[in-house]
C-alpha positions as CSV (number, residue, x, y, z in Angstrom):
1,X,-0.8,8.2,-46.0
2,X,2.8,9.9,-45.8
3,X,4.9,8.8,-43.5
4,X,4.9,11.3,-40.7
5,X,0.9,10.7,-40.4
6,X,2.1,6.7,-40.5
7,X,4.4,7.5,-37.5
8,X,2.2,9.1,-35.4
9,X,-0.5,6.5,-35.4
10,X,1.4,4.2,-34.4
11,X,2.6,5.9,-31.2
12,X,1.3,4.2,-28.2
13,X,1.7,6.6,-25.2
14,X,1.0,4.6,-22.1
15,X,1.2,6.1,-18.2
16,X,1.8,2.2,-16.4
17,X,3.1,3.5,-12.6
18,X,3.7,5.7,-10.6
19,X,7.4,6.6,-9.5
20,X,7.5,5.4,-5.7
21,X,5.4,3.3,-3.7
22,X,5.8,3.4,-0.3
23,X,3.5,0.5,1.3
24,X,3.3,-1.2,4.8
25,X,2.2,0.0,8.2
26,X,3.1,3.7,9.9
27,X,3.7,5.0,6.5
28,X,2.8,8.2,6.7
29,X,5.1,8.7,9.7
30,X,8.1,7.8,7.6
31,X,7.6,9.5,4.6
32,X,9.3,12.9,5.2
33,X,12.4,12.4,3.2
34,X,9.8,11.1,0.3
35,X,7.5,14.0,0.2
36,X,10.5,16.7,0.9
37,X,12.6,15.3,-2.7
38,X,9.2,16.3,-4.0
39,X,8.9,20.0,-3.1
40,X,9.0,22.5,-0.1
41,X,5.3,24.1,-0.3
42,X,3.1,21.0,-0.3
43,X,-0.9,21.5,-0.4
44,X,-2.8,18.7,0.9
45,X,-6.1,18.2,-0.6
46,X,-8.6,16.1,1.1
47,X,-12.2,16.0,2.4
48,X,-12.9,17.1,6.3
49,X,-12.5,13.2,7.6
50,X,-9.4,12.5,5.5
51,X,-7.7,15.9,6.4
52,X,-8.6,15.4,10.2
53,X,-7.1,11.9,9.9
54,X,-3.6,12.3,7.9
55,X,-2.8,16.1,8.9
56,X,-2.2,15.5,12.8
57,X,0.5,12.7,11.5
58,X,1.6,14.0,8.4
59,X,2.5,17.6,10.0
60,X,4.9,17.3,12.4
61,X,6.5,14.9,10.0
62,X,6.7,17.6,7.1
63,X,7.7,20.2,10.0
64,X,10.9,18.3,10.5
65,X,11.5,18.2,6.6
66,X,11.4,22.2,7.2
67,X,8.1,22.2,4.7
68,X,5.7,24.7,4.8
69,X,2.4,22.8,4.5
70,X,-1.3,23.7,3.8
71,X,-4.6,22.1,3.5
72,X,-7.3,22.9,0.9
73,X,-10.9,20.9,0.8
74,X,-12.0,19.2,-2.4
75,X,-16.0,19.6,-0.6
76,X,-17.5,16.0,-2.4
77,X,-17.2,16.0,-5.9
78,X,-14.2,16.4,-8.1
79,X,-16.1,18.7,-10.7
80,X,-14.9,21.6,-12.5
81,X,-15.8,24.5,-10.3
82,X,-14.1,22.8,-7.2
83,X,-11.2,22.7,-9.9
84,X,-11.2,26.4,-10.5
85,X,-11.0,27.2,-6.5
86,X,-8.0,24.5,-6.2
87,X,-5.8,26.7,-8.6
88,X,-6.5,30.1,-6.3
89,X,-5.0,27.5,-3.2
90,X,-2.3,26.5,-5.0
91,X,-1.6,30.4,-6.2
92,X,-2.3,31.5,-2.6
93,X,0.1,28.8,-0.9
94,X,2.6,29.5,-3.6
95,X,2.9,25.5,-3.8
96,X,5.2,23.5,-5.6
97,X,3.9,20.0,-4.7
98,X,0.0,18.3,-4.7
99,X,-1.0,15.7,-2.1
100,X,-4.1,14.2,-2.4
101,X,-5.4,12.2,0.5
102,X,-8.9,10.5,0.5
103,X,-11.0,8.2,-1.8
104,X,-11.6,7.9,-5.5
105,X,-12.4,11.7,-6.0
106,X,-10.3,13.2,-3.6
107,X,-7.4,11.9,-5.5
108,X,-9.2,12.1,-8.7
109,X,-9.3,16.3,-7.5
110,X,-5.6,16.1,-6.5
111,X,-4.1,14.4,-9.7
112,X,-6.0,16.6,-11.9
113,X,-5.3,20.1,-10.2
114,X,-1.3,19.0,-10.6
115,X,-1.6,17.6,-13.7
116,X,-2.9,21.4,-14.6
117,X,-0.4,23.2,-12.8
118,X,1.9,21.3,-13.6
119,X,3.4,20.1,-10.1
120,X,4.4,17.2,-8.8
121,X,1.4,15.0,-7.0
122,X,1.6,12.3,-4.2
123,X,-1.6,10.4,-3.3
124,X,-2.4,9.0,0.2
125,X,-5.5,6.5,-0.4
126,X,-7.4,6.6,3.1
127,X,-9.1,3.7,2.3
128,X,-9.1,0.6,-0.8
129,X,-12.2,1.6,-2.6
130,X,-10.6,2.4,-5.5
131,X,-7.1,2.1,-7.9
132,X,-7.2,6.0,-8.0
133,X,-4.3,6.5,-5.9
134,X,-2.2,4.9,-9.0
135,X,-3.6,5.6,-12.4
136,X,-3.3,8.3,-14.5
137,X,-6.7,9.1,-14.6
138,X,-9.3,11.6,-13.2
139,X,-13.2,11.6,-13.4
140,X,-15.1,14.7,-13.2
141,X,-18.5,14.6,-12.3
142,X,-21.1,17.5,-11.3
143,X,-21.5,19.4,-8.4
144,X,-24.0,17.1,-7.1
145,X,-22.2,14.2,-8.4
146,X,-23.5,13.2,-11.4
147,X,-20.2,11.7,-13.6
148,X,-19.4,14.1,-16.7
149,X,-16.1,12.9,-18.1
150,X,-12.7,11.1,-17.6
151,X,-9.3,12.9,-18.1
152,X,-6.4,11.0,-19.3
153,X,-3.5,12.8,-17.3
154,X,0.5,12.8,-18.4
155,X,2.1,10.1,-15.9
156,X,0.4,8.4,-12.6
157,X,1.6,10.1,-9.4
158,X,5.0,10.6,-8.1
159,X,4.5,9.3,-4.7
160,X,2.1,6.6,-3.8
161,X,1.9,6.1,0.0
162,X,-0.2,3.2,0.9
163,X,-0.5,2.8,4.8
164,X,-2.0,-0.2,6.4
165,X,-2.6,1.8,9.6
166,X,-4.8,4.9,7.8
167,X,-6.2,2.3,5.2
168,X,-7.7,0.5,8.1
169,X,-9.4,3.2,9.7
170,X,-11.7,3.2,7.2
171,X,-14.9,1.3,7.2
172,X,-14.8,-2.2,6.0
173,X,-17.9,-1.8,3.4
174,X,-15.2,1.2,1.0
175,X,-12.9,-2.8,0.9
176,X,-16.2,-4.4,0.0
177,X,-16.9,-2.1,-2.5
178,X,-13.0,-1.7,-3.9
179,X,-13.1,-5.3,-4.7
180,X,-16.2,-5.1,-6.5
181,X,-14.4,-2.4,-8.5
182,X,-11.8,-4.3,-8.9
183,X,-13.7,-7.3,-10.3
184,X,-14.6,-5.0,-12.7
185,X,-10.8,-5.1,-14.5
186,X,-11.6,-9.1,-15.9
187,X,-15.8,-9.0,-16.9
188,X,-15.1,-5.6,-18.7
189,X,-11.2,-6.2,-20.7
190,X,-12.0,-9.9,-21.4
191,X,-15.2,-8.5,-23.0
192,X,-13.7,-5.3,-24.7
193,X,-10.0,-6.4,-25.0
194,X,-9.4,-10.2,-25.1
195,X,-9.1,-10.7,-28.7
196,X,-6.1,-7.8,-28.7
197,X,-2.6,-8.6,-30.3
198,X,-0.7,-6.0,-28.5
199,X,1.4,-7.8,-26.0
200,X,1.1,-5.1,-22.8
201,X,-2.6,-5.1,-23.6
202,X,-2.7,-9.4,-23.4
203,X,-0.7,-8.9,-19.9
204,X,-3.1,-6.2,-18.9
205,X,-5.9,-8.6,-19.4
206,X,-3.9,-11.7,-18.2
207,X,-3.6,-9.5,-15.2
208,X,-6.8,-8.9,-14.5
209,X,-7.5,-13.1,-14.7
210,X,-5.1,-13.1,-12.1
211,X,-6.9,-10.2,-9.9
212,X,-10.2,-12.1,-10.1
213,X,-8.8,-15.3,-9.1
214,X,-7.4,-13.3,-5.9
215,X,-10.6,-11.9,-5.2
216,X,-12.5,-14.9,-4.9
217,X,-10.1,-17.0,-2.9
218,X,-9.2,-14.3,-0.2
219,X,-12.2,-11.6,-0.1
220,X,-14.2,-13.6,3.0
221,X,-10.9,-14.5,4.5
222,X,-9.7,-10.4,4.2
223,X,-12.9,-9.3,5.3
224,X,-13.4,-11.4,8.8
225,X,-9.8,-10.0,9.7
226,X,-9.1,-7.0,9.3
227,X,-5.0,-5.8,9.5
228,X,-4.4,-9.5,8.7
229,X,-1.7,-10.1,6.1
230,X,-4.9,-11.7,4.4
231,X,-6.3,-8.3,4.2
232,X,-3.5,-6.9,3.2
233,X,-3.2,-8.9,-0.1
234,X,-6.7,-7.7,-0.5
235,X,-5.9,-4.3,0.0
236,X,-2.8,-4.3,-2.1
237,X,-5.2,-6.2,-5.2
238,X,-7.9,-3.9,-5.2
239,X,-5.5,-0.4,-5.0
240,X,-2.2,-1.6,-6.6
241,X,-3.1,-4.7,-8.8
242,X,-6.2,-3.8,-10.3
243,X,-3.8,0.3,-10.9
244,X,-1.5,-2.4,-12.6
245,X,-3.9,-3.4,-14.8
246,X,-4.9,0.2,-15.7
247,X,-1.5,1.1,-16.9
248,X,-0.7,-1.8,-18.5
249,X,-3.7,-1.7,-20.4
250,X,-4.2,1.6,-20.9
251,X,-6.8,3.2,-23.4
252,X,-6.7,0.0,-25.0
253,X,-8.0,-1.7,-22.4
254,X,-11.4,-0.6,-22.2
255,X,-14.2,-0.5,-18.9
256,X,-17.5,-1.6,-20.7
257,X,-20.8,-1.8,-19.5
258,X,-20.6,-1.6,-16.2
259,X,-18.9,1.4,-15.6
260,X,-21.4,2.8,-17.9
261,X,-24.3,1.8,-15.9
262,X,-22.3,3.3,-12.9
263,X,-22.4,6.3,-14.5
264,X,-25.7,6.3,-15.4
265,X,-26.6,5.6,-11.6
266,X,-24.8,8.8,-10.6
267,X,-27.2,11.1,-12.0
268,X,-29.8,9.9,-10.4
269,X,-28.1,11.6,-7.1
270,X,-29.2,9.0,-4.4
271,X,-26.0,8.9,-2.9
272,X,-26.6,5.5,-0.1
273,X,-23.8,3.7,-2.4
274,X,-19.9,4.1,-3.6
275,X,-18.9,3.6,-6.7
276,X,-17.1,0.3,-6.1
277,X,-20.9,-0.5,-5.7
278,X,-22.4,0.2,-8.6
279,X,-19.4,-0.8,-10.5
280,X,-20.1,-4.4,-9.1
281,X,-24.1,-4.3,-9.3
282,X,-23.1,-3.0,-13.0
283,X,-21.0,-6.3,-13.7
284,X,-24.4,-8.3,-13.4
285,X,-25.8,-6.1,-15.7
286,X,-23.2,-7.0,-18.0
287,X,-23.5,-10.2,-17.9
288,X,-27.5,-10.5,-18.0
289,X,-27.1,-8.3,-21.1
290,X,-24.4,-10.9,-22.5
291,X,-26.8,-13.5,-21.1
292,X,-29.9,-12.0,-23.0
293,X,-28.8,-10.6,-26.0
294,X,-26.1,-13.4,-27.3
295,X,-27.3,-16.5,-25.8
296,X,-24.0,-16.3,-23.6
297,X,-24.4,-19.3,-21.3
298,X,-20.5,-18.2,-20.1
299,X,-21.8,-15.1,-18.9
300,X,-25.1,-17.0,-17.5
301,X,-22.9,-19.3,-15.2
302,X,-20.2,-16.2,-14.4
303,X,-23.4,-13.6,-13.2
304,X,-24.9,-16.9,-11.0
305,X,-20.9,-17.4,-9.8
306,X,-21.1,-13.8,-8.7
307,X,-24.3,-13.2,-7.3
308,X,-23.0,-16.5,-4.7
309,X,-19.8,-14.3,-3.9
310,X,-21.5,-10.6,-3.5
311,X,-23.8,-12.5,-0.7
312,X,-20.7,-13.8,1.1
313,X,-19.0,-10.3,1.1
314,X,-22.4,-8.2,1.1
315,X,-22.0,-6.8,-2.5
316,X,-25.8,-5.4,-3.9
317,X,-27.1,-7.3,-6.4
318,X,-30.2,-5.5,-7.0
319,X,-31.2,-1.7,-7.7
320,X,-33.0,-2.2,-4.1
321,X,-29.8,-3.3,-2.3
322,X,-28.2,0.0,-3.8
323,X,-30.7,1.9,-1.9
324,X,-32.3,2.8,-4.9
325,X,-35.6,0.8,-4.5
326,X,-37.6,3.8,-4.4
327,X,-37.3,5.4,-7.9
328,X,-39.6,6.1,-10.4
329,X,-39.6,4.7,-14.0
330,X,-39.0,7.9,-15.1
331,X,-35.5,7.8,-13.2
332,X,-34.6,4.8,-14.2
333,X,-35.4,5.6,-18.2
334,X,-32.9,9.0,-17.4
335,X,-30.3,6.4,-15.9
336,X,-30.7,4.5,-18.8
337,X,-30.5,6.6,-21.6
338,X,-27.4,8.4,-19.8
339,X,-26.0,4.8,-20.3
340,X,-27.1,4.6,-23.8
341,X,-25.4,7.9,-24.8
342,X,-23.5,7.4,-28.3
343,X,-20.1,8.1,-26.3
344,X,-20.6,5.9,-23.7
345,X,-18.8,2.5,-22.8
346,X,-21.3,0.3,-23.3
347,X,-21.0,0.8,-26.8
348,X,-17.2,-1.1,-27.0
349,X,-19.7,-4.4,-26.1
350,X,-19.9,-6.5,-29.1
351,X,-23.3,-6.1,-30.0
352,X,-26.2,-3.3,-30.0
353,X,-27.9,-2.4,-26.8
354,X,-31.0,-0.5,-26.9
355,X,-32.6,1.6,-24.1
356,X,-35.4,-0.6,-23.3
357,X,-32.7,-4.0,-23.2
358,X,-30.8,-2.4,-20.6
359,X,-33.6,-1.8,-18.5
360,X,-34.5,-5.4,-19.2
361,X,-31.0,-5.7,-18.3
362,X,-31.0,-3.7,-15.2
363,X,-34.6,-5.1,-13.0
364,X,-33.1,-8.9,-13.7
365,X,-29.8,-9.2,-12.3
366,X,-30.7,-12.1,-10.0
367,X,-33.0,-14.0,-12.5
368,X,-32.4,-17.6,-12.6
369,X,-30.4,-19.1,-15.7
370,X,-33.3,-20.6,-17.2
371,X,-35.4,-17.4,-17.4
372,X,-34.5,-16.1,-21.1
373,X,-35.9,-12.5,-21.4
374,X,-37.1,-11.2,-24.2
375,X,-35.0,-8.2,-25.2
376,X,-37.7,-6.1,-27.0
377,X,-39.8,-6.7,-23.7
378,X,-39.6,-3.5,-21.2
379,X,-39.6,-4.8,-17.7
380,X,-40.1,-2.5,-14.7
381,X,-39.6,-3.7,-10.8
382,X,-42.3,-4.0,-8.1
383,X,-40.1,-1.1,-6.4
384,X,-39.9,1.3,-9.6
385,X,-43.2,3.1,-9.0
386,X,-45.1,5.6,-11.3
């Protein structure tokens, strides 16, 4: 290998923050000077709610900054043709700076359409289901919202602008659901990156530890008070913590199985649960696979640990409690063989999983300890029907 070659493979490019954070309550209304160091011709991208919500503060703000501001709608997906009609705003508006204000794919939408047109981007999370408003990452997903692909982007976002007051607004299950994406962080890197030598990667994971242990103490606390300064720990662990994480860790901190049983769920298109959801009913998955296929009594305690908490916080456990009780076996065998693709996550586990294990897998997330499946056995719930 000549040296050049050497060199290059040994580059590790990681995206850890973003530039500013701006966090606390009546953000929004004090981030003029932020937004106008960014550029003059901002386009805010957002969905109907989050436009309705942030514009009527956010304008008069800009209006004093002398910026000429305009709105574009993402619709619901961050896909590719909602991509294509983002760049003929941007060209129209003449803009020179991205806003993103919303969830997980509004921001997803927002980083990605700047990260093509190479333009500044500041992200407004309107609620903490997600780290999105931090990382410098984007998923793409259909038009009806079936996830395609991820997109590593240059840098994380120029402006983060995390307001108490907005995040609030929001209803209280998109927190429940961010902290079951952020849970995600430790049963996924301790699984796919725990045994790493690089030191950022060790922190990332170390980090994550520290997220769980955060989680667990202050979830039912945050969740009974809303606005509290309880909550607000929550808030800042589930969007700015578990973001942390993400660029510390980077691409060599992988998401496992049950982000890949997330994004097998999506394509089923029954739409009665968030990601942060499935991410979390996906964990127990993860763990009953652990559970099953290794013998992992670890994983056996951590799945009955966790099936205690996502009752006290109202987490699904179950394919039912996702509000998917009503598919065939025919869906479920599509889910799972999305899942199962050769480029999917669930392949950085540290064993084999077949098809028919992860359906196993997927109809016994609540089983008791002492019930050992049989992995070659294909077991379909009462609720999957023919």
């Amino acid at each position: 290998m000549n040296q050049t070659t050497q060199t290059a493979t040994n580059v590790l490019t990681l995206a850890v923050a973003p530039a500013r954070v701006l966090r606390g309550v009546q953000i929004l209304s004090q981030s003029g000077e932020e937004i106008a160091a960014l550029g003059k011709r901002p386009l805010l991208v957002g969905g109907d709610r989050t436009l309705a919500v942030t514009l009527p503060v956010l304008q008069p703000v800009l209006e004093q900054q002398q910026l000429q501001i305009e709105t574009a709608n993402y619709g619901s997906d961050s896909s590719e043709a909602t991509l294509v009609s983002l760049k003929q705003a941007v060209a129209a508006h003449q803009a020179d700076l991205i806003i993103g204000a919303g969830g997980g794919k509004a921001l997803d939408t927002a980083k990605l359409l700047a990260h093509h047109c190479n333009l500044p981007v500041g992200t407004i999370p309107t609620s903490a289901a997600t780290c999105a408003a931090w990382t410098a990452l984007s998923n793409i997903y259909t038009d009806d919202g079936g996830f395609l692909y991820d997109v590593s982007l240059s840098r994380c976002p120029n402006l983060v602008l995390l307001d108490y007051d907005l995040i609030q607004t929001a209803p209280l299950h998109t927190l429940v659901a961010g902290i079951g994406d952020a849970l995600a962080k430790w049963y996924e890197a301790s699984v796919s990156s725990a045994a790493s030598e690089d030191t950022l990667t060790i922190a990332a994971v170390q980090q994550a530890r520290v997220l769980r242990d955060i989680l667990f103490q202050k979830s039912v606390a945050a969740l009974q008070a809303p606005g509290s300064a309880v909550w607000r720990e929550v808030v800042d662990a589930t969007v700015l913590l578990a973001g942390v994480i993400g660029g510390l860790g980077g691409a060599q901190c992988r998401t496992v199985a049950a982000h890949a049983v997330h994004n097998g769920l999506t394509h089923l298109h029954i739409h009665h649960s968030i990601h942060g959801e499935k991410v979390a009913y996906g964990i127990l998955v993860q763990l009953r696979l652990e559970e099953m296929l290794q013998g992992n009594q670890l994983a056996a305690t951590a799945r009955q640990q966790l099936l205690k908490f996502y009752d006290e916080i109202g987490l699904p456990k179950t394919l039912n409690e996702l509000g998917m009780g009503s598919i065939t076996i025919e869906d479920l065998q599509r889910c799972v063989e999305i899942a199962c693709d050769p480029k999917s996550d669930i392949h950085r586990l540290p064993f084999k999983v077949a098809p028919e294990q992860l359906m196993a897998a997927m109809v016994s997330t609540t089983a008791p300890m002492s019930n050992s499946l049989n992995p070659s056995v294909r077991m379909i719930p009462d609720e999957v029907t023919e």
